[in-house]
C-alpha positions in Angstrom: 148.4 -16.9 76.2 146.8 -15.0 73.4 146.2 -16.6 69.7 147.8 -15.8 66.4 145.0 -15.2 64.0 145.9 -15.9 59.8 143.6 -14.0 58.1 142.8 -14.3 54.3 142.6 -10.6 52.7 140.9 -9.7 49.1 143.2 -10.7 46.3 141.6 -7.5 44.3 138.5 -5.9 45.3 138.2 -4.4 48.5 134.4 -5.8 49.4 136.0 -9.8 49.5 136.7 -9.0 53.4 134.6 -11.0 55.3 132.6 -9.7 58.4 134.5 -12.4 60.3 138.2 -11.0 58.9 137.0 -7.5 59.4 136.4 -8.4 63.4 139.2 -9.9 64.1 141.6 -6.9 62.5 139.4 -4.7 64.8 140.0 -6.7 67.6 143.9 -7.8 67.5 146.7 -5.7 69.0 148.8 -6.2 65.9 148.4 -6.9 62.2 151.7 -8.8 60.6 151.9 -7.6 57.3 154.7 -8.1 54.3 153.5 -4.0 53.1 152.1 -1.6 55.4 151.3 0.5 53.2 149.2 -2.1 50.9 147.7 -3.4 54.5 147.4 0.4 56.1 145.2 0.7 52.9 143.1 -2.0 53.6 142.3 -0.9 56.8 141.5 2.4 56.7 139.2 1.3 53.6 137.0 0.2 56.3 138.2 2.7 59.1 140.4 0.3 61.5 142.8 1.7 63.3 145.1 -1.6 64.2 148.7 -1.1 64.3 150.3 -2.7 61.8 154.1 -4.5 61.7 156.1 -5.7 58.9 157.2 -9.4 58.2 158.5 -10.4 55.3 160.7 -13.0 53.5 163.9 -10.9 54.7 162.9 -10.3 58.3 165.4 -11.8 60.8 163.8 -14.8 63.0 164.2 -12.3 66.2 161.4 -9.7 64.4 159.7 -13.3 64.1 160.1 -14.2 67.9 158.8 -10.7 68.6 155.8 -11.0 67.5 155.1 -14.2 68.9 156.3 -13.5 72.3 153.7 -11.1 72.2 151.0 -13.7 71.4 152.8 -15.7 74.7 152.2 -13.1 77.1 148.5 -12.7 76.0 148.0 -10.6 72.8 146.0 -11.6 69.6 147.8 -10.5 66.8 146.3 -11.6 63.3 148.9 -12.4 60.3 148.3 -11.2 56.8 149.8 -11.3 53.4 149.5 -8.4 50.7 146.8 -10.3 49.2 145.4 -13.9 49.6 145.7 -16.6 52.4 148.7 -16.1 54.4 151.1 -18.7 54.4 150.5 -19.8 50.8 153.5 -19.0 48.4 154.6 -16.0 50.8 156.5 -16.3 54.0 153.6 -15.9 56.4 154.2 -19.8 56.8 157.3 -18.7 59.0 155.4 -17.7 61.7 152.6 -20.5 61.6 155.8 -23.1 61.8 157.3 -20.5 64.6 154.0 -20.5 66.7 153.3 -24.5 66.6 156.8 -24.7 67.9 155.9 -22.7 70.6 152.6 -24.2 71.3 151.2 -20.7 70.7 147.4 -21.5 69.5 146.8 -20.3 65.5 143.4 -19.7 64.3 142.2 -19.7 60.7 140.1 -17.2 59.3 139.8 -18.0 55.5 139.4 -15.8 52.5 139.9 -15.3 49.6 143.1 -16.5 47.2 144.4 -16.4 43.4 145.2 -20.0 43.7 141.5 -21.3 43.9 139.8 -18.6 42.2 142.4 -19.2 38.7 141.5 -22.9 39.3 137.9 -22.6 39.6 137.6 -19.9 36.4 140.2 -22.2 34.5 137.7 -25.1 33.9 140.5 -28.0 34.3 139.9 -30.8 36.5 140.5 -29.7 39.8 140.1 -33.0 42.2 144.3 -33.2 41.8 146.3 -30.3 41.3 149.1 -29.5 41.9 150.8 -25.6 42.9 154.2 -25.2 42.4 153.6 -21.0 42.9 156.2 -18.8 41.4 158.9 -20.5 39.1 162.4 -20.3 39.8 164.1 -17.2 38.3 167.6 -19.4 36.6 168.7 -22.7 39.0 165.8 -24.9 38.7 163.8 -23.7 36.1 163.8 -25.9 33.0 164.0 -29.2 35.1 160.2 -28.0 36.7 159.1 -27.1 33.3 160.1 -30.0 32.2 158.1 -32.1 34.9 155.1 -29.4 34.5 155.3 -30.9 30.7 155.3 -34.3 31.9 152.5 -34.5 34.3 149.4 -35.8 34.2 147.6 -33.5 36.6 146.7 -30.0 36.2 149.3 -27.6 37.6 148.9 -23.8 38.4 152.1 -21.4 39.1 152.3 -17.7 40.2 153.8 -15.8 37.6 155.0 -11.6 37.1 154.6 -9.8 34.3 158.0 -9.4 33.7 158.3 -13.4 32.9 155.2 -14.1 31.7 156.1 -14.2 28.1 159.6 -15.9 28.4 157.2 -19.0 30.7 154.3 -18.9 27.5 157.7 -19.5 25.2 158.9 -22.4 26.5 155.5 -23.9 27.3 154.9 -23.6 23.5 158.0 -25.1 22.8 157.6 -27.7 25.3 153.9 -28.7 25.1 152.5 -26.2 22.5 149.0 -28.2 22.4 148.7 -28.4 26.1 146.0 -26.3 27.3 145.9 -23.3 29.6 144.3 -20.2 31.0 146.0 -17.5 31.8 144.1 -15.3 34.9 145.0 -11.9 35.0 143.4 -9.1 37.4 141.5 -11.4 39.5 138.4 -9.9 40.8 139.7 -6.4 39.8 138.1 -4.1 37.1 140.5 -5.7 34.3 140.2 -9.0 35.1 140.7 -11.4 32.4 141.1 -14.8 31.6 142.9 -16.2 28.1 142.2 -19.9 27.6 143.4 -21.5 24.8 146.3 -24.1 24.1 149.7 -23.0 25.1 151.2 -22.3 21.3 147.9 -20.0 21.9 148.1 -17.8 24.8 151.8 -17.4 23.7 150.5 -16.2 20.2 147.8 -13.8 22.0 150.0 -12.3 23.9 152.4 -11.4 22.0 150.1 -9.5 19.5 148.5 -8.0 23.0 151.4 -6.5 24.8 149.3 -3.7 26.7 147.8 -7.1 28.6 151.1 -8.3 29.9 150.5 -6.8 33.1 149.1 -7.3 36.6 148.6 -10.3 38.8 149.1 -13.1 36.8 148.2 -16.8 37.8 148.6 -19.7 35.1 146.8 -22.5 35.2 148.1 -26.0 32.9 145.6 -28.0 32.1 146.3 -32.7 32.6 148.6 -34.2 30.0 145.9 -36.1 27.7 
């Protein structure tokens, strides 16, 4: 039986690969991917020549089985996402749960991910948090903003560009003294980081359009 690797990939800039992740890439039979193309470009950043598959949220569970009855009959075959730890907030978790059904051995390689690196640059107590990662588009949303307003803990979420400002709204409405930080660009060029109360950030960005773009993690800081 071979081993399904999950590898953590650079959120950013290209030179977070570890020598550890850059082995095991060389080394597999297959890399699971959500892009190729964003994973194709990876690779050949450091010349590796691994052939690459998608899986992503809308792959069918036999394009899942695939892959792992490969890893049965004896291949390695690492697992990445576009960016980050696999398996957190995208649906390389499908084939961890698929492959300790099967009793196929998984191997962690870690690297880097938004979720710790916002936290960490944020300042907020970090020895509870709590991740909800990307907010509900309609159903759902105001009743987790709501409990996002009533914790006590300090929260981070995934958010898009395209959203950012109508989230910053109704966390001024809701909590506008609450404070936050909003990470943009992590580890890239334009990397950024807006800390401030909610009522804030909200105020910043709307008199700073141009900077609602990128990656985009927010980070609440505990209810006082």
């Amino acid at each position: 039986m071979g081993r399904l690797f999950l590898v953590g990939t650079p959120i950013g800039n290209l030179e977070d690969l570890s020598q550890r992740a850059k082995r095991i890439l060389q080394t597999v039979t297959l890399v699971a991917c959500e892009d190729t193309r964003v994973t194709r470009k990876l690779l050949s950043h450091y010349h590796l020549t691994t052939p690459v598959i998608s899986l992503h949220q809308h792959s069918r569970p036999d394009d899942l089985g695939g892959v792992l009855d490969r890893v049965a009959a004896g291949q390695p075959v690492a697992v990445v996402t576009d960016a980050g730890m696999p398996g957190i907030a995208d649906p390389g978790g499908r084939l961890v749960a698929g492959a300790r059904e099967r009793g196929i051995p998984v191997e962690v390689v870690p690297g880097p991910s938004a979720l710790t690196a916002a936290l960490a640059l944020s300042g907020f107590p970090a020895d509870r948090f709590w991740f909800v990662g990307f907010l509900p588009h309609k159903k759902g949303r105001p009743t987790l903003l709501r409990r996002i307003a009533a914790t006590e803990e300090t929260v981070v979420v995934y958010e898009s560009p395209h959203r950012l400002m109508k989230t910053l709204e109704a966390l001024a409405t809701m909590m506008p003294n609450r404070r936050i930080a909003v990470c943009r660009e992590l580890t890239k060029i334009h990397e950024s980081v807006v800390s401030g109360t909610a009522a804030e950030a909200h105020q910043h960005f709307q008199h700073h359009p141009d900077e609602v773009r990128g990656e985009i993690v927010l980070v609440v800081g505990p209810r006082s």
